[in-house]
C-alpha positions in Angstrom: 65.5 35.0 -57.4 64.9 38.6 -57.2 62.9 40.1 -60.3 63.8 44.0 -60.4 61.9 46.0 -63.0 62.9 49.6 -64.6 60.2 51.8 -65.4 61.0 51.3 -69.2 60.0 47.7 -68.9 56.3 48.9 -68.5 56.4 51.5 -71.3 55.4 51.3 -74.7 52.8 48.9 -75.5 53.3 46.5 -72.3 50.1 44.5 -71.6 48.7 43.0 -68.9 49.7 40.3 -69.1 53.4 40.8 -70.0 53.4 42.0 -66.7 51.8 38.8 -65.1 55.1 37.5 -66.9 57.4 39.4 -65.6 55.8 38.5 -62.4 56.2 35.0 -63.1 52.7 34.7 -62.9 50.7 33.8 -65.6 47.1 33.2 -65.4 47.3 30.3 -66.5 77.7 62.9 -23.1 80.0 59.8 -22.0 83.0 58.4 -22.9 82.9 56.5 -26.4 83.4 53.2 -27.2 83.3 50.9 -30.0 79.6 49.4 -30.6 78.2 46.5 -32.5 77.2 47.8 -36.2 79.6 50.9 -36.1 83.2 49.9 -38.2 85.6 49.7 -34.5 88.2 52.0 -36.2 85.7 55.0 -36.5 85.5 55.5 -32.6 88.3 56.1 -30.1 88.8 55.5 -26.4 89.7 59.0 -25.9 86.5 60.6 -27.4 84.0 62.5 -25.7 80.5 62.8 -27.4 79.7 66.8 -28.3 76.2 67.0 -27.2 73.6 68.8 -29.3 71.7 72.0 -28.9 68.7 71.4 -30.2 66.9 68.6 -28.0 65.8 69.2 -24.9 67.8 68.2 -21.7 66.6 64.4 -20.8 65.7 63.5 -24.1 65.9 59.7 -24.5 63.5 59.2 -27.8 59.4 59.5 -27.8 58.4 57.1 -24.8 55.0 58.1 -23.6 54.6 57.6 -19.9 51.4 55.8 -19.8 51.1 51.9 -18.9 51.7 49.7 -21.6 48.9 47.1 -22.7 52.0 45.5 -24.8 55.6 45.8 -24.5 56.6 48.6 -27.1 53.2 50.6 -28.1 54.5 53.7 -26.1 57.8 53.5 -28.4 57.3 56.4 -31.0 60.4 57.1 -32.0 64.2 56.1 -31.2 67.0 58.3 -30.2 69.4 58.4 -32.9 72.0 59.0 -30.4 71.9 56.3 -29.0 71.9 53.6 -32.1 74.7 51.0 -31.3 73.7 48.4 -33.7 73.7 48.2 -37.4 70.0 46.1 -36.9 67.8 47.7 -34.5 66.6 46.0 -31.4 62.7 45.2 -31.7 62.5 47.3 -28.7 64.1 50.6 -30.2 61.8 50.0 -33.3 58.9 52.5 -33.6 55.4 51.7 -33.1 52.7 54.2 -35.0 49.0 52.0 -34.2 46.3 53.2 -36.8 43.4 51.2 -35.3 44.7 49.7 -31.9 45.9 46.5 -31.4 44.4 43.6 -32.2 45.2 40.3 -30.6 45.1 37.5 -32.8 45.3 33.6 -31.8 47.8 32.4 -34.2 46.4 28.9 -34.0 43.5 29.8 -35.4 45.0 32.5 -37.6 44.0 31.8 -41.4 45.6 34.3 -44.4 43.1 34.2 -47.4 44.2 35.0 -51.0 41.0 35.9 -53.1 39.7 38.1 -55.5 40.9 38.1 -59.3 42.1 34.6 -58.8 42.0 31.3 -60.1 42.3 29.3 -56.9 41.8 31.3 -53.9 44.2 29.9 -51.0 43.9 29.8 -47.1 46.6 29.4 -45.3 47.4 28.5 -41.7 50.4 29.8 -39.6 52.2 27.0 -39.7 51.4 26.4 -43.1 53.0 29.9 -44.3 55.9 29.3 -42.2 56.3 25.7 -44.0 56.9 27.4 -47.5 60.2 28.5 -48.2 62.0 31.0 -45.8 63.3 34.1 -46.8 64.8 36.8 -45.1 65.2 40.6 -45.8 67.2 43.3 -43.9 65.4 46.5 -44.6 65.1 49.8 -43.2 61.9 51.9 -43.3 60.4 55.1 -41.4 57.3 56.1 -40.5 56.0 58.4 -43.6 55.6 61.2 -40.7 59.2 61.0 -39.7 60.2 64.5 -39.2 62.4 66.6 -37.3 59.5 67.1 -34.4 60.7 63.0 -34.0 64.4 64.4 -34.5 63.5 61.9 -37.8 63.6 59.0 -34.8 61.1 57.4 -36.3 63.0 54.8 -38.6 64.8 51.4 -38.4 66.6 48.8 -39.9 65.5 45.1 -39.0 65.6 41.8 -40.3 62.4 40.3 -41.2 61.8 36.3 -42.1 58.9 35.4 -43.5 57.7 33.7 -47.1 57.9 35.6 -50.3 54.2 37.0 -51.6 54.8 36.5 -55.3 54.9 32.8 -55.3 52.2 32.6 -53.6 49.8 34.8 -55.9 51.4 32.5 -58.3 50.3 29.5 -56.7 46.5 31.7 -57.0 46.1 32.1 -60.5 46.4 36.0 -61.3 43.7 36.6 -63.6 44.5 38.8 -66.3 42.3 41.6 -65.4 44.0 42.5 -62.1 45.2 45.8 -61.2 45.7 45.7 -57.4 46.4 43.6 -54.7 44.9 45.1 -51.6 46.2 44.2 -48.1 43.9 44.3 -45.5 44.7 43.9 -42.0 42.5 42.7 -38.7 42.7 46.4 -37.1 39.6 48.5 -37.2 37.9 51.5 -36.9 35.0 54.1 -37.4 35.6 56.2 -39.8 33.1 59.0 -40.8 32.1 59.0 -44.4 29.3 61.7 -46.5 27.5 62.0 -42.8 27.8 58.1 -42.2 29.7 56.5 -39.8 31.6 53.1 -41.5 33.4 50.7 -39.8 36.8 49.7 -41.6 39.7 47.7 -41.5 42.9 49.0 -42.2 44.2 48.7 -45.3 47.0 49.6 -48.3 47.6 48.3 -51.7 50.3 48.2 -53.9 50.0 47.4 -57.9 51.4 44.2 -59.7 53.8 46.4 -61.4 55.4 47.5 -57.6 55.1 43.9 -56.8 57.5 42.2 -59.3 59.7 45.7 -58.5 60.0 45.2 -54.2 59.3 41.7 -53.8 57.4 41.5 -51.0 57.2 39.4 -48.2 54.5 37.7 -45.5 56.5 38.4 -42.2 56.4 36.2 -39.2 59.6 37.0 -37.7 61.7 40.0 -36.5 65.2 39.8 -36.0 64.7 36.0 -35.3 62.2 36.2 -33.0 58.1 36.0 -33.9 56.6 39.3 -34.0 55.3 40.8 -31.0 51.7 41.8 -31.5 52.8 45.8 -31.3 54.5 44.4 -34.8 51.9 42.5 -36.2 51.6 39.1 -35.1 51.1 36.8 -36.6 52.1 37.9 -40.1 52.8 41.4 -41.7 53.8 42.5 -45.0 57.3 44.0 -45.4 57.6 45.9 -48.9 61.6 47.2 -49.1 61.9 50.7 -49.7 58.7 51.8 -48.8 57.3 53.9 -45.8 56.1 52.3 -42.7 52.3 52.9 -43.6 53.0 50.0 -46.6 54.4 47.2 -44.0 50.4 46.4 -43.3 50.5 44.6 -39.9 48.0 42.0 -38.5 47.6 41.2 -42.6 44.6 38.9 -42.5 43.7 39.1 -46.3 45.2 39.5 -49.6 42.7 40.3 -52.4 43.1 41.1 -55.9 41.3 43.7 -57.8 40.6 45.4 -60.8 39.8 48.9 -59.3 41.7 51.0 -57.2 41.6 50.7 -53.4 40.2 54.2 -52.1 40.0 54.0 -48.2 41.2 56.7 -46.1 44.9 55.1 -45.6 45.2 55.1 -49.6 42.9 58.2 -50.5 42.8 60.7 -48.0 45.4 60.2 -45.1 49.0 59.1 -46.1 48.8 61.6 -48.7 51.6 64.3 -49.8 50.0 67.5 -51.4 52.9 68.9 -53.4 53.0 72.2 -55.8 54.8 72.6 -58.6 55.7 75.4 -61.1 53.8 74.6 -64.5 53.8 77.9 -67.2 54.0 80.2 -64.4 51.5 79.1 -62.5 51.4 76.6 -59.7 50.0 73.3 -60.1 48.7 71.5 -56.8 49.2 67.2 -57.2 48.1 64.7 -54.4 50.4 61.2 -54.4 50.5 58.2 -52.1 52.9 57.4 -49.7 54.8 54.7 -51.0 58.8 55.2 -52.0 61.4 55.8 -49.4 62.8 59.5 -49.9 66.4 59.7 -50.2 67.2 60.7 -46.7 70.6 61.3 -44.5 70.9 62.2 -40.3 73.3 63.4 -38.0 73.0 61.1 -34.9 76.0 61.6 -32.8 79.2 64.0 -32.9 82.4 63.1 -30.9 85.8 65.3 -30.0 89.3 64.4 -29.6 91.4 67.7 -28.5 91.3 69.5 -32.2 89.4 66.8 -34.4 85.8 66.3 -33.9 84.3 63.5 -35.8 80.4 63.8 -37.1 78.5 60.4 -37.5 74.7 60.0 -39.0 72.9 57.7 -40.8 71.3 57.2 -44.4 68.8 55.4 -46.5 67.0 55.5 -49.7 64.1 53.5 -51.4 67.0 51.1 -52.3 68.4 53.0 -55.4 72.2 52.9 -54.2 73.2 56.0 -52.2 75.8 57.6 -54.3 77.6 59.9 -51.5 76.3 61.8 -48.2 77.8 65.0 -47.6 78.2 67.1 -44.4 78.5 70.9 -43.9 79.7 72.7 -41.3 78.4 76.5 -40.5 77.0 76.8 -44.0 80.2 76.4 -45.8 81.1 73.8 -48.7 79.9 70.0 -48.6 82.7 67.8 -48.0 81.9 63.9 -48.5 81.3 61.9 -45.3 82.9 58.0 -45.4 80.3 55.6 -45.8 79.8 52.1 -44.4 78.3 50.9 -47.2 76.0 47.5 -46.3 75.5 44.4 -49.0 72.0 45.5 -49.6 70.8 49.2 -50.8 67.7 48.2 -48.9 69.2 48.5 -45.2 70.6 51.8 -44.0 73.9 53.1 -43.8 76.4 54.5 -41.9 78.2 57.7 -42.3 81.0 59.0 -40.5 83.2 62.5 -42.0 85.9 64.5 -39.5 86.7 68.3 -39.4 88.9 70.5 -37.5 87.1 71.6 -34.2 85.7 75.2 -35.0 86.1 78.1 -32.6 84.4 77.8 -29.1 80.8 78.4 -29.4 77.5 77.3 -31.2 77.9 75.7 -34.4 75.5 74.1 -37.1 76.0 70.6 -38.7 74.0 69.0 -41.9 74.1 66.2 -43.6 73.0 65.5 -47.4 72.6 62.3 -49.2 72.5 61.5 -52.9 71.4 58.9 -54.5 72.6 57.1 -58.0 70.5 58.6 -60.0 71.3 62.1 -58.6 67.6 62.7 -55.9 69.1 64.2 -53.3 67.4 65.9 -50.0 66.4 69.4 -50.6 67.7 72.3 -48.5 63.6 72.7 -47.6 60.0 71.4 -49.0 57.9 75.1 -49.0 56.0 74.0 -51.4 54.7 70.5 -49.4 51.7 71.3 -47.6 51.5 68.3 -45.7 54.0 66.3 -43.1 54.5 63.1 -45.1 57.7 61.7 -46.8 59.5 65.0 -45.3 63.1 64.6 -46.0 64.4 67.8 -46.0 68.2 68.6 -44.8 68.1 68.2 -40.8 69.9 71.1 -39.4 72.2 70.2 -36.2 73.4 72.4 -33.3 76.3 72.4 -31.2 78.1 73.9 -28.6 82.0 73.8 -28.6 84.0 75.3 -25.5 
């Protein structure tokens, strides 16, 4: 059973270990046809797709050229165009590779559980794979996804794999605790006050986001095992978070009173935001972590005078409330949604307007969420590229 938190549940004079509780842990351009994951009644033989503007001729979503050491590692973004699916394929998933790819023999693959525990555990492949199976269809970008990607860089897969907070029950949370870091097998130099330091990737997440997401040890995707280019053997899959949470190659899960400060916590994955405080402007640094609400046009079709406008949305699984779309910078009209079973998992927006005059047009989409975050029209005051989710402008031509 899921265990969602509010952020009132930790206000007030919550302790430690009323948390541990909550946990349950106590230390004790072609024709158009119909396509799998798009409702059938939203598409018609007759329509011809309206090609955009604004990619460049040949675009088929970020492939780099280059040979491929493993099937997928030159896949850095998808063409939204070309989603047919509701679940995307493993090979139209993005791959971002912080440290390389490591190769790791999952018979001899061991996931430790240590730290702030009262039992540390080790367990084997097989052995996660023998606790009970869970799946979760979630969707998550890349925390870079932008319109330079033409915001490719997302997907919505099914993951299998063993829940995390039974297991840290099964450990023994001590009452101390105030992280779990996740550290994966990947590494890399990393230069540090004029040393150099060599590092393994790594991200945490507190007990509090724990009990919230429910977490899970991946071993599968979409049925299959993971490919190493998505983490085999085992990866963590937070819902609603960015890509940089889903740790791959997790090796270790340790549990910590002090804050994990490496670079992919500290210094990198970091969004430097201003904000207007007494007339003056206040500069804060956050983590990447939440799942921006977040809407984009993929594909528009025409049918003599109606053209229809299709996209795709997602949030940090806080139900999306509407999406909008505006044409030429008039009013917002509401799109029709395809709303799926779980906020977690993206959905699918379609919304039709009378074909405007011949020429160039633009198209945007908005979403909202439940309680009322919505993307802004732009993020000037974000100095760096993460968690950009501001509207995505569309152009096209209409003879």
């Amino acid at each position: 059973m899921k265990v969602r938190l509010s952020p009132a549940d930790f206000e007030g004079t919550m302790t430690r270990r009323d948390i541990l509780k909550h946990l349950g842990i106590v230390s004790v351009g072609m024709a158009v046809t119909p396509v799998p994951g798009w409702p059938s009644h939203w598409f018609h033989p007759q329509d011809a797709v309206v090609p955009f503007t604004d990619m460049p001729d040949g675009f088929n979503g970020m492939r780099a050229t280059g040979p491929e050491e493993f099937p997928g590692q030159n896949l850095r973004a998808q063409d939204l165009r070309e989603v047919d699916s509701w679940i995307t394929p493993v090979e139209d998933f993005f791959v971002v590779a912080h440290y390389g790819y490591p190769v790791l023999d999952g018979s001899s693959y061991r996931l430790r559980v240590t730290g702030l525990v009262e039992r540390p555990i080790t367990l084997t492949l097989d052995q996660l794979r023998a606790r009970p199976r869970v799946e979760r269809t979630t969707v998550f970008e890349c925390g870079g996804n932008s319109r330079g990607t033409y915001h490719g860089m997302v997907g919505n897969a099914t993951w299998t794999g063993a829940e995390l907070r039974p297991l840290l029950e099964e450990a023994g949370v001590l009452s101390d605790t105030r992280e779990v870091h996740f550290w994966a097998a990947d590494t890399g130099t990393e230069e540090i006050r004029g040393n150099e330091y060599e590092q393994n990737f790594a991200r945490s997440m507190s007990l509090e986001a724990i009990a919230e997401r429910n977490p899970i040890l991946a071993y599968e995707m979409n049925g299959s095992p993971l490919t190493v280019v998505h983490g085999y053997p085992v990866r963590l899959i937070v819902p609603g978070w960015y890509g940089v949470c889903q740790v791959k190659w997790l090796e270790n899960i340790d549990l910590s009173h002090d804050r994990l400060m490496t670079r992919f916590m500290a210094k990198d994955y970091v969004t430097l935001m201003g904000r207007q405080v007494n007339g003056r402007t206040e500069w804060v640094e956050t983590s990447v972590t939440r799942l921006r609400p977040k809407s984009a046009i993929a594909r528009v079709t025409r049918q003599g005078r109606r053209i229809t406008v299709f996209g795709v949305a997602w949030s940090d699984g806080t139900p999306l409330d509407r999406v909008e779309v505006q044409v030429d910078g008039g009013g917002w009209e509401r799109a029709e949604l395809e709303r799926p079973g779980d906020p977690y998992t993206w959905t699918f927006f379609s919304h039709e307007i009378p074909a405007p005059s011949a020429g160039e047009h633009t198209l945007v989409s908005r979403a909202t969420d439940t309680e009322g975050r919505t993307q802004p029209e732009n993020l000037d005051t974000k100095m760096t590229r993460w968690e950009n989710n501001e509207l995505f402008y569309r152009t096209i031509m209409v003879s």
